[in-house]
VMD Tcl script that draws the C-alpha trace (Angstrom):
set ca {
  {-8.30 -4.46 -17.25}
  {-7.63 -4.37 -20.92}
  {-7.02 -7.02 -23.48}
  {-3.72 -5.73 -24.40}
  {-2.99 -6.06 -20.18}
  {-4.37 -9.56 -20.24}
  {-2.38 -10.70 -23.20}
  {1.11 -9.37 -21.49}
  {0.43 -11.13 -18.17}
  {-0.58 -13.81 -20.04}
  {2.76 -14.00 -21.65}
  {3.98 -15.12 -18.31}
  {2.61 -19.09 -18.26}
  {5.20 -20.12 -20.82}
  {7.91 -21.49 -17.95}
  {10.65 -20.40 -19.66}
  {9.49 -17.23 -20.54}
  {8.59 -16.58 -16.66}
  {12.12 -18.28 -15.92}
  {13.81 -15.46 -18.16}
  {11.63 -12.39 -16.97}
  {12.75 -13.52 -13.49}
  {16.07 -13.53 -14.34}
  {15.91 -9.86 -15.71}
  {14.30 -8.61 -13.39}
  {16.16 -9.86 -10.23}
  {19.27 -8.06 -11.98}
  {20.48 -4.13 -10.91}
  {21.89 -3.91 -14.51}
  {20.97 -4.71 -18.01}
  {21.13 -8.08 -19.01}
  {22.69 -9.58 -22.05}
  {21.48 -13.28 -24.34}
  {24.26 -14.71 -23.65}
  {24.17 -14.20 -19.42}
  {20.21 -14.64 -19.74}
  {20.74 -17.68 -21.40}
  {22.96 -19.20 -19.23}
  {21.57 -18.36 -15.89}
  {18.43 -20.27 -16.90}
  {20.16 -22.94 -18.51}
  {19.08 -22.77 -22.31}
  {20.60 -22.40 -25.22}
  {21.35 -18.61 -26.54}
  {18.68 -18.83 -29.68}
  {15.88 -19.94 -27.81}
  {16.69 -17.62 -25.27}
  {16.65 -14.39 -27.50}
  {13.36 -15.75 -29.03}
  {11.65 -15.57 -25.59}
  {13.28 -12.41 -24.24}
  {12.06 -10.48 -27.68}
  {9.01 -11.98 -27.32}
  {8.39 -10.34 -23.31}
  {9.80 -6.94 -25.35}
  {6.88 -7.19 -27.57}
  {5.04 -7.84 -24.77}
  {5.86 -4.75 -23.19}
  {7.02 -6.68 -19.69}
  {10.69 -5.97 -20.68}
  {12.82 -2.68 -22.51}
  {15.97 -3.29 -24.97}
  {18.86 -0.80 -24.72}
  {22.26 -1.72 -26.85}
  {25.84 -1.40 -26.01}
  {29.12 -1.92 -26.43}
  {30.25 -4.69 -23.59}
  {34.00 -4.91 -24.73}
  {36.77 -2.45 -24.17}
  {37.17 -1.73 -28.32}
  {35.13 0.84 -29.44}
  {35.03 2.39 -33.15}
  {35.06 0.86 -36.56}
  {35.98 -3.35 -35.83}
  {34.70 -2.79 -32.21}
  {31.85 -5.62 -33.84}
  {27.84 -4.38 -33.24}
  {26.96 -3.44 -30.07}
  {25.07 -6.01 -27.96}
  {21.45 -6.14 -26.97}
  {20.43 -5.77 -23.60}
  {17.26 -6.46 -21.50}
  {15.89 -4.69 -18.21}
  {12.28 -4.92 -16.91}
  {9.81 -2.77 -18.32}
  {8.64 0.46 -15.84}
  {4.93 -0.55 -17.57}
  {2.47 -1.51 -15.04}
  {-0.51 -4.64 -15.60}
  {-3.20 -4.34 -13.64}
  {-5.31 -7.50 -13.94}
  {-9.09 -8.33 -12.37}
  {-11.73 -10.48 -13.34}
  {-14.19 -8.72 -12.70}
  {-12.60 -5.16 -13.43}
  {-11.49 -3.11 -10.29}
  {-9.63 0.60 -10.19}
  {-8.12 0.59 -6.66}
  {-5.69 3.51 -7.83}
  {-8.18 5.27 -8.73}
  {-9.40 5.29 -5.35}
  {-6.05 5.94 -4.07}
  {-5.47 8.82 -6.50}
  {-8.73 10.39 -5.55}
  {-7.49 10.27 -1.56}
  {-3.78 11.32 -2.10}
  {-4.58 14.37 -4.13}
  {-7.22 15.20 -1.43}
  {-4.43 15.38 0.86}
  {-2.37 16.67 -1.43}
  {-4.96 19.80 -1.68}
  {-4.83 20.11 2.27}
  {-2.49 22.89 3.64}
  {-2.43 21.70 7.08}
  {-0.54 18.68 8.34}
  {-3.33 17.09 10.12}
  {-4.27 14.71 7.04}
  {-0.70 13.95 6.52}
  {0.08 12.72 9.92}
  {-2.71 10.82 10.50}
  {-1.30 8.90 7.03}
  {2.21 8.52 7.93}
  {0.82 7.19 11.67}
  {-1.83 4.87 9.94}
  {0.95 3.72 7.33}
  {3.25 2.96 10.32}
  {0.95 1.35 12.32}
  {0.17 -1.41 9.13}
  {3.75 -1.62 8.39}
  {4.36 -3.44 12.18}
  {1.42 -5.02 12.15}
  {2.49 -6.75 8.74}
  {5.98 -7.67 9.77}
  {4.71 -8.80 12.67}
  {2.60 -11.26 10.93}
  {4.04 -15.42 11.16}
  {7.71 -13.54 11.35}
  {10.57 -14.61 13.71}
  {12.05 -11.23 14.44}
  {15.40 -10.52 13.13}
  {17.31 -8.80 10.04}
  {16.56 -11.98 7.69}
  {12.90 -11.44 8.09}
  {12.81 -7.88 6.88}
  {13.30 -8.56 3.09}
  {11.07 -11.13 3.26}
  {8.56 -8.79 4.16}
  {9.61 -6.67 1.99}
  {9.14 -8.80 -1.00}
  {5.75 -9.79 0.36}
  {4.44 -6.11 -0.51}
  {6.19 -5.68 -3.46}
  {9.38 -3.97 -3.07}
  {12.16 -6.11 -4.37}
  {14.57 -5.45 -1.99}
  {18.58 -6.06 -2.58}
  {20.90 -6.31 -0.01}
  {23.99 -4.34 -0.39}
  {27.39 -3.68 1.13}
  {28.50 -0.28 2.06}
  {31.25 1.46 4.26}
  {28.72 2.17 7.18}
  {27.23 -1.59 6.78}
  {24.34 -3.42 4.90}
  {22.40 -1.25 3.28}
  {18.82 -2.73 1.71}
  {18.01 -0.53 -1.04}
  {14.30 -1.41 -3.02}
  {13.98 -1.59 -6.75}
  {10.78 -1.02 -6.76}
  {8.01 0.77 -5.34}
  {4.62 -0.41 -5.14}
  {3.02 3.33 -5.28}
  {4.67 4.50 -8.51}
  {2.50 6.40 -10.56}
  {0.90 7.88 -6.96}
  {5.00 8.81 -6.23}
  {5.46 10.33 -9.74}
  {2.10 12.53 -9.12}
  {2.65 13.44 -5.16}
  {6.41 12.54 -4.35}
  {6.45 13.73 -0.64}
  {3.17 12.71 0.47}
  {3.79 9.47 -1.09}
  {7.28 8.97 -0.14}
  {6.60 9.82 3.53}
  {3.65 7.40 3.56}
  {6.54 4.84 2.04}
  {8.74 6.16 4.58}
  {6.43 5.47 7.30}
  {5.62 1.86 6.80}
  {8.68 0.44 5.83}
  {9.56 2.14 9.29}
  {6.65 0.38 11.29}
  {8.42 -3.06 9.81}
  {11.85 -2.71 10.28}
  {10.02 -1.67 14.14}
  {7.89 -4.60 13.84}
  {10.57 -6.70 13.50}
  {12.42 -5.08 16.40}
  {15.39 -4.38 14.36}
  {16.39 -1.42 16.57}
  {20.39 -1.45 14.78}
  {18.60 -0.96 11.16}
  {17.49 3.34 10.28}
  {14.65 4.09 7.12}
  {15.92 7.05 5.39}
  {14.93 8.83 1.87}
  {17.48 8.43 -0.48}
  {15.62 8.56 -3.93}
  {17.39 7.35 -7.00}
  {15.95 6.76 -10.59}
  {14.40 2.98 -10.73}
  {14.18 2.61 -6.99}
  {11.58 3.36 -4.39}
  {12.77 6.75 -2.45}
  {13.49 5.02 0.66}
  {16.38 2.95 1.84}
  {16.99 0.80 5.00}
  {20.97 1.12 6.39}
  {22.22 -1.47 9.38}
  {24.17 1.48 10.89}
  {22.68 4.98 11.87}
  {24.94 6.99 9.44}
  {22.14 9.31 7.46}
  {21.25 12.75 9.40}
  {17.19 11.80 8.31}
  {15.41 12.17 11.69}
  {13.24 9.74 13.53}
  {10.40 8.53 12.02}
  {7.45 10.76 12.67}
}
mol new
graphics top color blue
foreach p $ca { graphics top sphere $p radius 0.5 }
foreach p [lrange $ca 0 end-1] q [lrange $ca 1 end] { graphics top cylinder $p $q radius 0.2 }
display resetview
């Protein structure tokens, strides 16, 4: 934990502040004052104030453009727009480095030319993954991005021409992903698998379809992908 950490998180307890991070977060696109503003019922100035204060903060990234059709000289200043931050907090009283641990173990297997290690991850990843959606859930499609959320994925349901298609805007094993992408993204793979199983959801398919700012995999209603079965 560092003070610079503790001082973002704690950036957080203002209620409106929170409110507005929420908002940003929960969207797939930029979002602008004026939609910010409104969708947590405040006025525009105080707004702004709070959403460049998360920037400074680090929790939240500014990007400007044009949201009008015009474009050139009287096309007015382009407007500012907020998205979460890809930063990560990390947070303990007293101080703990799980991903250090984790880094340790993943580039261990990482090292390992046989596929022993690996499978005995993906199974063991699997195996959690029912066991977790299996936990105080009722059992059908609603559950799963419950679940989901639970663990950190921020899943968004979508429409597509084959069905619903849940895709995850974020993945809880980033930095491990960035380092070790396939062991990582089969061990993702794997346990959103063993819950969408756990759930006995046998109509829904966990495929890899990676995509800047969203985990790798992707859960589709209808069997359309050519991925094969889980391993």
């Amino acid at each position: 934990m560092t003070t610079r950490d503790l001082a973002s998180v704690s950036t957080l307890e203002d209620p409106v502040r929170r409110r507005l991070y929420e908002i940003v977060s929960s969207r797939p696109e930029p979002v602008g004052r004026d939609e910010a503003a409104a969708a947590a019922g405040i006025g525009r100035p105080l707004a702004a104030y709070h959403l460049d204060k998360l920037v400074e903060s680090g929790l939240l990234t500014v990007t400007y453009q044009r949201l009008g059709a015009r474009s050139g000289p009287g096309a007015g200043r382009p407007a500012k727009l907020y998205a979460r931050s890809d930063r990560e907090f990390a947070v303990s009283v007293p101080p703990r480095d799980y991903e250090l641990a984790a880094q340790i173990l993943v580039q261990g297997l990482a090292e390992d030319r046989g596929e022993t290690g690996r499978a005995a991850v993906r199974d063991a990843a699997y195996r959690l993954g029912a066991e977790l959606a299996r936990r105080g859930q009722a059992g059908d499609a609603r559950d799963l991005p419950r679940v989901l959320s639970a663990h950190g994925f921020d899943p968004a349901r979508q429409s597509a021409a084959g069905g619903t298609v849940i895709r995850l805007r974020n993945c809880p094993f980033h930095h491990l992903a960035q380092q070790h992408r396939d062991l990582v993204c089969g061990m993702n793979r794997s346990l959103i698998g063993g819950m969408v199983d756990g759930l006995n959801l046998p109509g829904w398919q966990v495929v890899l379809d990676p995509r800047p700012g969203h985990c790798c995999v992707v859960v589709q209603e209808h069997q359309t992908a050519t991925e094969e079965p889980r391993p």
